[in-house]
C-alpha positions in Angstrom: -77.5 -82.4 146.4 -77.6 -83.6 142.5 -81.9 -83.4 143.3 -82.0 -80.0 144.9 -79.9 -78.5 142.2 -82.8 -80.2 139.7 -85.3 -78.6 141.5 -83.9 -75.5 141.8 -83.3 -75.1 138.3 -86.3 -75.8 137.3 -88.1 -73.4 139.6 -85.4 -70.4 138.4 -86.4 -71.3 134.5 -90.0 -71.0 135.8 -90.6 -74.1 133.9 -92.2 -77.2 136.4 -92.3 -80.7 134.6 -95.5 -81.3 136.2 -98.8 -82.9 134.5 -101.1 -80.0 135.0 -99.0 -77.3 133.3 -99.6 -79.5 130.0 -103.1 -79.9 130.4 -103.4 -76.2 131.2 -101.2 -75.8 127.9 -103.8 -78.0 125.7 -107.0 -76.4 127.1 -105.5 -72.9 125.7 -104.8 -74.3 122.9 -108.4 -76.5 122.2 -109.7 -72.4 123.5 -107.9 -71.1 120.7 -108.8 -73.6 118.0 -112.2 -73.5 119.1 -112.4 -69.7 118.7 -110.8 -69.4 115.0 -113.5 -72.3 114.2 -116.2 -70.5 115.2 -115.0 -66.6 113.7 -114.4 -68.7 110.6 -118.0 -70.7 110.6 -119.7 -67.3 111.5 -117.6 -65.1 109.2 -118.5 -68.2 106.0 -122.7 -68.2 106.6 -122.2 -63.8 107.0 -120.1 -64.7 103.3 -123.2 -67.0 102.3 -126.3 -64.7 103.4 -124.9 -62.0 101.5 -124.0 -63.6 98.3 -127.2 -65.7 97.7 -128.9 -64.5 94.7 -132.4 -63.1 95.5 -135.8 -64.7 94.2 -136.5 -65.0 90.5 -140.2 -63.9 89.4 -141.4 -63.5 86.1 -142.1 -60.3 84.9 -144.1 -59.7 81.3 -146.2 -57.4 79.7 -146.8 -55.2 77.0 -144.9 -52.0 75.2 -147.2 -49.4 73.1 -145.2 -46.5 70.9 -147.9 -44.0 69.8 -150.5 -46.5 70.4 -149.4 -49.2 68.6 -147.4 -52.3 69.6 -143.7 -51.2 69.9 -142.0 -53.8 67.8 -138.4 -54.7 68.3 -136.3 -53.2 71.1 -135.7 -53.9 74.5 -136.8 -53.1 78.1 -134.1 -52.8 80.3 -134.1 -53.3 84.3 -131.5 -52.1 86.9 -131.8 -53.8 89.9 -131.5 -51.4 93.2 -131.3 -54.0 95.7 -126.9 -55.0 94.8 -124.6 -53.5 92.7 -123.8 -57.6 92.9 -126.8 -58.8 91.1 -127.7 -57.6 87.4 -130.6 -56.6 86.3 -133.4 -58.1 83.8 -133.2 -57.7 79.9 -136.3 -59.0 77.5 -136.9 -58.4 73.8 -139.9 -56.7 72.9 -141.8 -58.8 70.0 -143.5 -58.0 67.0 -147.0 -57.5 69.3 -145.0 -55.3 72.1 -145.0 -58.6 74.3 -141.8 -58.9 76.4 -140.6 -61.2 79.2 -137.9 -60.5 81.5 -135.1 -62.7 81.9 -131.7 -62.9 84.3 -128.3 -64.4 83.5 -130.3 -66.5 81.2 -133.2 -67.9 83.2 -136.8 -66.6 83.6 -137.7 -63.6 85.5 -136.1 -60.5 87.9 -134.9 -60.3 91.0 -137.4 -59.7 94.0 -137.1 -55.9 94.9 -136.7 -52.8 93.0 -135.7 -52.1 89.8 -135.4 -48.8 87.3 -137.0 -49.2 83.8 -135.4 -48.2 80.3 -136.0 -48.8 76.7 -134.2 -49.0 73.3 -135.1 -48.6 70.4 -132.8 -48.3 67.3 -132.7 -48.2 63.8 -130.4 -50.7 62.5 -127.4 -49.6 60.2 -124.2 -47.6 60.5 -124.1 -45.6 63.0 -127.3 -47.5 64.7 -130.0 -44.5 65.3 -132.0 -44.3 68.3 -135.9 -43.8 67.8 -136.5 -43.1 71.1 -136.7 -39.6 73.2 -134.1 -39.4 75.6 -136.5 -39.5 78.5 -137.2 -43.1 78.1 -133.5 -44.9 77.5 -131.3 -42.8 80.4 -130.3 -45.1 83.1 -129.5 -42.5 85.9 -132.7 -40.5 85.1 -135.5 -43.9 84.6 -138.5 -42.8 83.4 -140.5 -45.9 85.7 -139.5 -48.5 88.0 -141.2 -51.5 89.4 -141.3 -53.8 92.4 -140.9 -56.8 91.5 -142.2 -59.8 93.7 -144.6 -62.7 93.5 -147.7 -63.0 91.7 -147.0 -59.7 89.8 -149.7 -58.6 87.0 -148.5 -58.0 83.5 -147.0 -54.4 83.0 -148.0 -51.8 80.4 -145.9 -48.8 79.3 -147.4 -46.9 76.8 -144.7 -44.5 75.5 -144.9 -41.5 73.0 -142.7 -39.3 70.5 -141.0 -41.8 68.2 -138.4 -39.9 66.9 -138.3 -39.6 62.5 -135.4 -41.8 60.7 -132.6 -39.1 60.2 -131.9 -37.6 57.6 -129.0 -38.6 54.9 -126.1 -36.6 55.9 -125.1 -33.3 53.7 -122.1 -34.5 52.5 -123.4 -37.9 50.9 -125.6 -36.2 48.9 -123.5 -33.6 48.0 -121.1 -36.4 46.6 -124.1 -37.7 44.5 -124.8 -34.4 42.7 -121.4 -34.1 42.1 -121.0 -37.8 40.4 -124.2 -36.4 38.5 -123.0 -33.2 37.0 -120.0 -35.0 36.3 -121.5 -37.2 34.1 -123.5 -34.2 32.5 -120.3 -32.7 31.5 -119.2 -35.5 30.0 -122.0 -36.5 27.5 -122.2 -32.3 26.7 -118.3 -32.4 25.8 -118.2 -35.2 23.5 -118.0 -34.4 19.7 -120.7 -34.9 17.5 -119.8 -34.9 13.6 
């Protein structure tokens, strides 16, 4: 009686102590390992092909102002290809030479990229000597593929804009100091 009674109470849990049910158990379970192993390896080299940095390749040429080398400033690149990546920055040298570089190293990233310049007069406020056309980043005036064995580039700009003027109200502080001083030599006593 004692070994029907453990029978039947094993079939009315629905649990049956026999070998197969635990290797039917750890095949769903190696399954289910198996499957998070391979969403995560998939899910990690999507992560990876995404965020690898495109190819670097060098990008130089020349800027001309009015037909003669643009000195100083910058050229400015926005890259199209990832709001991830930056762009490319170079100085412009004394001879209008420039050379792009990226987060420090040599070069742009392969693919497209919008084309601005800069060019300001130093002091307080800094004043721009450039039209407008050529330093606004959501209207470019050029843009470039960049890729391998690329030629040197050559922008040849126009309209550099005349130093500004001396605010009104500087020099009206001047004539004022001068009069001043007028005033002063006519009011003094002579004997």
């Amino acid at each position: 009686m004692s070994r029907d009674s453990n029978s039947d109470a094993g079939q009315q849990s629905g649990i049956e102590s026999h070998p197969s049910n635990a290797l039917r158990i750890l095949k769903l379970v190696a399954i289910a390992v198996g499957i998070v192993a391979v969403g995560a390896s998939v899910t990690g080299g999507i992560w990876y092909l995404n965020s690898r940095e495109p190819a670097l390749h060098p990008v130089r040429g020349v800027v001309l102002l009015d037909g003669e080398p643009m000195a100083g400033g910058a050229v400015i690149s926005y890259f199209r290809g990832s709001s991830d990546w930056s762009g490319a920055l170079a100085a412009i040298n004394e001879d209008g030479t420039f050379e792009f570089t990226t987060n420090g190293a040599k070069g742009a990233y392969e693919g497209t990229h919008d084309i601005t310049f800069t060019l300001m007069k130093s002091g307080m406020p800094p004043t721009n000597l450039l039209p407008g056309k050529y330093i606004d980043p959501k209207n470019p005036p050029y843009s470039i593929e960049v890729g391998p064995g690329m030629e040197p580039l050559r922008y040849e700009l126009s309209g550099r804009l005349k130093e500004t003027p001396r605010p009104p109200r500087e020099a009206e502080d001047d004539t004022a100091s001068e009069s001043t001083t007028q005033s002063d030599a006519k009011e003094t006593p002579t004997e």
